[in-house]
Each structure stands twice: as C-alpha cells, then as structure tokens.
C-alpha distance (Angstrom), angle and dihedral (degrees) to the residues before:
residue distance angle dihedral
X1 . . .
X2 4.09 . .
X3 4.45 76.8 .
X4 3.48 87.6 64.7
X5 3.24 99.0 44.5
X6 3.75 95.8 47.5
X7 3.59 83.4 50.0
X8 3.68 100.0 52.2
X9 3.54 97.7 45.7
X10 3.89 93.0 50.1
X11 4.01 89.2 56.0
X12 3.65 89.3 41.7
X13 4.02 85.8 50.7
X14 3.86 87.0 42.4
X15 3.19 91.9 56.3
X16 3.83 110.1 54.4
X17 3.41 95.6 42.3
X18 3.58 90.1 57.0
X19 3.79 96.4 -133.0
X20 3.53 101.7 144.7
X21 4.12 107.0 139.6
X22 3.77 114.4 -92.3
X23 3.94 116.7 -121.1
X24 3.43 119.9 -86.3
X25 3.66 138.5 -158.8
X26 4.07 125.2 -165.2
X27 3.79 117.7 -134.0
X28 3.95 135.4 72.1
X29 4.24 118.6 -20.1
X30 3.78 121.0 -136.9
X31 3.86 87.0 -122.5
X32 4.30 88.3 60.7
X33 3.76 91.7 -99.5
X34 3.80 120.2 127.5
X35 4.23 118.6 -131.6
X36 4.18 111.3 -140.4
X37 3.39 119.4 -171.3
X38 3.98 105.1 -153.2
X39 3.89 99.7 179.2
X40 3.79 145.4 8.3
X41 4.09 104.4 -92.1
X42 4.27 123.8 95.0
X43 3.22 98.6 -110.7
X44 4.49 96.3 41.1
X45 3.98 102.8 111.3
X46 3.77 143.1 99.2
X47 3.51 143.2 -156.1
X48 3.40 117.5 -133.7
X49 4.16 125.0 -165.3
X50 3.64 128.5 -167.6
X51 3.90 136.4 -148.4
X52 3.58 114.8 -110.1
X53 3.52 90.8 -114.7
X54 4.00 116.9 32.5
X55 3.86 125.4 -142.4
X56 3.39 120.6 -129.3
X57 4.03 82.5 -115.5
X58 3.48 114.8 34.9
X59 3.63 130.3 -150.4
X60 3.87 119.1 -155.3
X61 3.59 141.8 -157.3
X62 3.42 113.8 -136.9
X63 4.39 114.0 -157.4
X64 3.55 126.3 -167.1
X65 3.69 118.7 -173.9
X66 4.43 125.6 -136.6
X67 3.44 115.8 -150.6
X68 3.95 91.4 146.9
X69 3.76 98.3 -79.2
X70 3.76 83.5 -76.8
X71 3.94 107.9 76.9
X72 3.56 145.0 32.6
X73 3.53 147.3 38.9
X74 4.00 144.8 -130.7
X75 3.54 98.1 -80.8
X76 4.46 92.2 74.8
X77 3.33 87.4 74.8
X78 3.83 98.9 40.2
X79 3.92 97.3 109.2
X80 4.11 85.7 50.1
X81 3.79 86.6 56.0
X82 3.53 90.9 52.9
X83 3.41 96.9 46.5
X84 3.83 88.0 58.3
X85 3.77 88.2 55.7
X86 3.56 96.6 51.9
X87 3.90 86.6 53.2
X88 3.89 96.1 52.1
X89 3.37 106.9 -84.1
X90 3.66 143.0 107.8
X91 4.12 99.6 -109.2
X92 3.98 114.4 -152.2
X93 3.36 128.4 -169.8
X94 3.85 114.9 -170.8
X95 4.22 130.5 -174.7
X96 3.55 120.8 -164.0
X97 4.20 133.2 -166.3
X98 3.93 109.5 -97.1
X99 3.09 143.5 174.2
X100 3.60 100.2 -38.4
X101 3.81 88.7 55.3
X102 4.78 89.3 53.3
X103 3.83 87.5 -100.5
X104 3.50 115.1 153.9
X105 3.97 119.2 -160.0
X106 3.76 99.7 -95.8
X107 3.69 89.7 49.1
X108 3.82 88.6 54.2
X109 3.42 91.7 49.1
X110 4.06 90.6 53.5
X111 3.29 93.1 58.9
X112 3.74 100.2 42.6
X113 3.57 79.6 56.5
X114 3.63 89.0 49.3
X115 3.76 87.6 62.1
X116 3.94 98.5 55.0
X117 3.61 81.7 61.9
X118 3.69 100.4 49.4
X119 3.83 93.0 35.8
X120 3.91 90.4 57.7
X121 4.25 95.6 41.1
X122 3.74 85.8 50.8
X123 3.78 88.9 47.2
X124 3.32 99.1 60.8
X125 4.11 97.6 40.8
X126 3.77 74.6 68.5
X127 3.83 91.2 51.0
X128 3.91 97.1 -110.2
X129 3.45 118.6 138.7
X130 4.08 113.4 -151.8
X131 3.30 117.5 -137.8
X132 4.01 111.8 176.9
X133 3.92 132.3 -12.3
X134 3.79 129.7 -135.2
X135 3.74 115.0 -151.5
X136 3.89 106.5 -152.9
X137 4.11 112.7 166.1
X138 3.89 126.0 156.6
X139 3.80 123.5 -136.9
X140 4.21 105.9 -39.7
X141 3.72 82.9 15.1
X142 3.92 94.7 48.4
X143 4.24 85.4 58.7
X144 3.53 95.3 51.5
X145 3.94 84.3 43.0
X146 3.37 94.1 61.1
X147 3.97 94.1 34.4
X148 4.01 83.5 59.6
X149 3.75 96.2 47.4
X150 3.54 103.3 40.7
X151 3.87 99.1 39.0
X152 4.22 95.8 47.5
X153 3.85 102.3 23.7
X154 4.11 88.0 133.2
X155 3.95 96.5 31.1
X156 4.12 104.0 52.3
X157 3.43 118.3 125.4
X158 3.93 89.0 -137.0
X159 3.69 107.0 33.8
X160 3.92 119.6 -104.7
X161 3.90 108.2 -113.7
X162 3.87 97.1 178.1
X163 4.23 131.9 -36.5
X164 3.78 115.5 -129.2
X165 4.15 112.2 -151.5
X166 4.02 115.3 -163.8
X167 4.05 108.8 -169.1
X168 3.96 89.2 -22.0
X169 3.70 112.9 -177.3
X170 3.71 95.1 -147.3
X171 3.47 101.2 175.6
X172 4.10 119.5 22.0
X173 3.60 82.5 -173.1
X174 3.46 110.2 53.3
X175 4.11 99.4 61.8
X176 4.06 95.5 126.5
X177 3.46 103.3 155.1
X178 3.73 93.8 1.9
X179 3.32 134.1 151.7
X180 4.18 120.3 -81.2
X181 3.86 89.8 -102.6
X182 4.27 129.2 156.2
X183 4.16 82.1 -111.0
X184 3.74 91.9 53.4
X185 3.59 99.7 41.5
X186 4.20 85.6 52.8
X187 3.77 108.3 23.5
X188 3.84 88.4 118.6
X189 3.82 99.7 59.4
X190 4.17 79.0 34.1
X191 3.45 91.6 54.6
X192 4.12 98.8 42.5
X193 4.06 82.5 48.4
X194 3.72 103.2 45.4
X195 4.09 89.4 38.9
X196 3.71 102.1 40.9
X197 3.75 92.4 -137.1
X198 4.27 126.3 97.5
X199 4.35 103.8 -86.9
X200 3.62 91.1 149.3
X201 3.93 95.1 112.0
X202 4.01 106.0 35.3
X203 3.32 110.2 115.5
X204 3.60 98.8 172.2
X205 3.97 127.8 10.9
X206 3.62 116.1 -67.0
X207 4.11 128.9 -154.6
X208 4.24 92.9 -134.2
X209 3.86 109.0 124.4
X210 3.37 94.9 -129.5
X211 4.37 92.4 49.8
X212 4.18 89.3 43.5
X213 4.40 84.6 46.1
X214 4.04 92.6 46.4
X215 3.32 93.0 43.7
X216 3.84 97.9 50.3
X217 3.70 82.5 47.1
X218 3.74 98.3 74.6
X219 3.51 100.8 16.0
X220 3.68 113.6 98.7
X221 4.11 89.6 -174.8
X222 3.69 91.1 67.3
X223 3.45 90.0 53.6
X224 3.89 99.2 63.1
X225 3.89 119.6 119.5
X226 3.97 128.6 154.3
X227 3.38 89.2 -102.5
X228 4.06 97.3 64.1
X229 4.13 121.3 107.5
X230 3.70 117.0 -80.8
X231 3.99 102.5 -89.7
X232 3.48 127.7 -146.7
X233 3.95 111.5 -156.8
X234 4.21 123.9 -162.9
X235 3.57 125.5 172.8
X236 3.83 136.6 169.5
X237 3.58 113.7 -117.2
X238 3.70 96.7 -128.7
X239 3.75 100.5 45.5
X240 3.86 103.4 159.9
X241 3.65 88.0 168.5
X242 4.22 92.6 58.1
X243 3.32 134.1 22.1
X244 3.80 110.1 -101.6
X245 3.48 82.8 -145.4
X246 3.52 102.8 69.3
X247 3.89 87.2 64.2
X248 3.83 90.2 50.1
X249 4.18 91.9 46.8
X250 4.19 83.8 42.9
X251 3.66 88.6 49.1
X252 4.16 89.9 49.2
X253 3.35 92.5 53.8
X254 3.78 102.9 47.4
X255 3.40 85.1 48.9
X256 4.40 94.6 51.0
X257 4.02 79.7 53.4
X258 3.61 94.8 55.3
X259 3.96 90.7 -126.4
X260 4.00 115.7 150.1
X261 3.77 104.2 -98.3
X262 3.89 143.4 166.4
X263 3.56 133.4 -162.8
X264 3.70 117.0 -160.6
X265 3.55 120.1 178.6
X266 3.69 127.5 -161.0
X267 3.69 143.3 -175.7
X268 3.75 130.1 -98.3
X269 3.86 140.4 37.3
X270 3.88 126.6 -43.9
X271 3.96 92.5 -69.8
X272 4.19 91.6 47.7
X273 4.23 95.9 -100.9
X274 2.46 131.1 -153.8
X275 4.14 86.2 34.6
X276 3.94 115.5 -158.6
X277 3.34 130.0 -171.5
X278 3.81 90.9 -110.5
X279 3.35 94.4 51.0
X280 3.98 94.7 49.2
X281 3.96 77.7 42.4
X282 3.70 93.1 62.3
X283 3.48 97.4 38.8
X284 3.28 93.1 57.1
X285 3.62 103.0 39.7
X286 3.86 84.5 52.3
X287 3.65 93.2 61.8
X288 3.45 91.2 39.2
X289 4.02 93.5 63.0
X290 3.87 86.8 48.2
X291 4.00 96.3 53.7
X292 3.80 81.9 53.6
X293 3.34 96.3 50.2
X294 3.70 105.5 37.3
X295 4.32 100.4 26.7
C-alpha cells in the first residue's frame, strides 16, 4: 500500500511541476556535441563533446546531473561538459529515467552503468581509445556517482580514475544528529522511493534482511572498502538541502579504509550561492589537480 502511495504522490508531484523529460533525438547538436541514446527510457541519452584535438588515448569526464531524482536532464551540465573538452578531454553529459519514470536507485545506477558501456563502444567506432573515466555528479547525481564507482571499480568498461561528489547525500539514512535539512526531514519516504521497499517507519537502523539490503541499496557509505576509487568530496557549508554531515561521515570512512580522499568545503547553499569566480576557480582547479593525478 505505502508503494502506491509513494507512487502516486511522485506522479502527482511529477506532474505539477511539469518535469516530464523533454524529447530527444540522437545524432549531431548545433553546439558540435553528439546526442547517444544508450537505452530505451525518455530521459536515457548523453551528450558527448570532444577536444579539438583528440589523443590517441582519451580520458573522459563523465557528468551526472541532481535534481532530486525527480527532475532534470543531461543538458544542466552541458557547459561543464564543454569545459572538459576545451581542457583535453572527452566531456559527457549523461540523463537517466528517475523517479518520475518508477526507477528506484539501483535501477538508475544499472543504467548509468549501461552508458559507460555504450559511451566507450561508440568511442571507439569513432577510433578513440579511452583511457580513464572521471565520475563527477552533484547532489542526486553525486549518490549515483559514488554508487557507480564504488560498486564496479574492477568491472567498468572505461576504467574508473577517481569519482568527484559535490553535496552528495551518501546515506539518507544515516542523519543522527544531522543537520535540519529537506533530506532529513524526508529520508523515509526518500528511502522507501529510492529503495523500492516500505522505510517509511524506521526510525533508527534495523537488523531485518530486507531493511540491512534496502539500505545498502542506496547507501553509498555502506559500500566503502579499501579497494574503492580515490574520492574527492566538496560540500557547501550551508547545505539546507543535505546534511553537511554526510560528507564529513563519507570523508571518515574513506579515510578508516585508507582510500585517497579530499574534503573540500565551500561556502554557500546546496547549489554554491552566492557563486564567485574564486570559488568556481577553486573548484575547478581542485578537480583539475585530481584528473592529473588520478587520469
């Protein structure tokens, strides 16, 4: 019953705020892009941009968008994408169906993962050979970031230099003591919605198989071992949308695990406002270092 409930209310959601997925075509963009479509939903495409000049092996940034597993599409992040390509490397900008289309986060993650594999097979048609991937994703996208990188960091088609998390709630669950943020004050009906299975009264963790396997599901914190992707963690410091402390328990944990981790915190709400140019500076100079580091 609480499914249907979750369900109806999403569509009902969905539906006044207008976010159903625009149409899409594959095939060449005006701005020199190229549109894939790697699977069968409305929202399953990505843009991909490419370096004036090419190397021989090509290193790509891979961008997922947030937008609360309920809204958006690959084209917010277009001018990121771009920016990638005018730096060297192969920019990508990928959507994915959501919430409004049933998905649950796992099934999200599949076909994110789905993707990879079509981005690098169409690659190569176009004689590029891939070399490493960057995972970059903000907010929703910065959980299914992580999901990607820690869950198939020895099975990716392209392999996984580093993943890059901006405001990433990486575990709805674990908010004890938290901050009073919009996740916090709905990670229950987030949870049952992202997991597919009934969270709605948990209070605390519980030891039933099917809590502990929901849980895992959409928890990118449970997933940590030492042998996950060097992670790169930034957060605004007045995130009222999630908990700062998720980054800071995320950061703990990488750190326990002995993986190769940063934590760079930044002013401003969820989306980094007020935005200057030396904080877009920093940000970008940050991930900058890593790519050279870990690409």
């Amino acid at each position: 019953m609480l499914k249907v409930l979750v369900s109806f209310w999403l569509s009902i959601l969905a539906f006044f705020m207008g976010l159903r997925g625009p149409a899409m075509q594959p095939g060449p963009l005006p701005d020199g892009g190229l549109r894939v479509q790697y699977d069968s939903g409305a929202c399953d495409f990505m843009d991909i941009y490419f370096p004036e000049d090419v190397p021989a092996q090509a290193d790509v940034a891979f961008l997922i968008h947030g937008g609360a597993w309920l809204t958006g599409d690959q084209t917010q992040f277009t001018q990121y994408a771009k920016q990638a390509a005018s730096l060297g490397y192969i920019g990508v900008t990928v959507g994915y169906s959501d919430l409004r289309y049933h998905k649950t986060a796992p099934q999200m993650e599949d076909a994110l993962f789905k993707a990879i594999g079509v981005l690098d097979a169409t690659l190569r048609e176009r004689g590029v050979t891939t070399h490493k991937l960057a995972l970059i994703g903000h907010s929703a996208g910065a959980q299914l970031a992580l999901l990607l990188a820690y869950d198939h960091s020895d099975d990716s088609p392209i392999p996984i230099g580093f993943v890059t998390a901006c405001c990433a709630p990486a575990d709805i669950m674990l908010l004890d003591g938290a901050e009073d943020t919009t996740i916090e004050k709905n990670r229950h009906l987030l949870g049952t919605s992202l997991s597919g299975e009934n969270m709605s009264t948990l209070s605390e963790r519980k030891r039933s198989d099917t809590y502990v396997a929901a849980e895992y599901a959409i928890s990118p914190y449970l997933h940590i071992t030492p042998a996950v992707p060097p992670t790169l963690l930034i957060h605004s410091d007045s995130d009222t949308m999630v908990p700062y402390q998720n980054s800071v328990q995320l950061y703990e944990k990488l750190q326990e695990n002995g993986v190769d981790t940063e934590f760079l915190t930044l002013p401003g709400d969820h989306f980094f406002r007020p935005q200057t140019d030396e904080m877009l500076q920093t940000r970008l100079n940050t991930i900058l270092r890593w790519a050279e580091t870990y690409l």
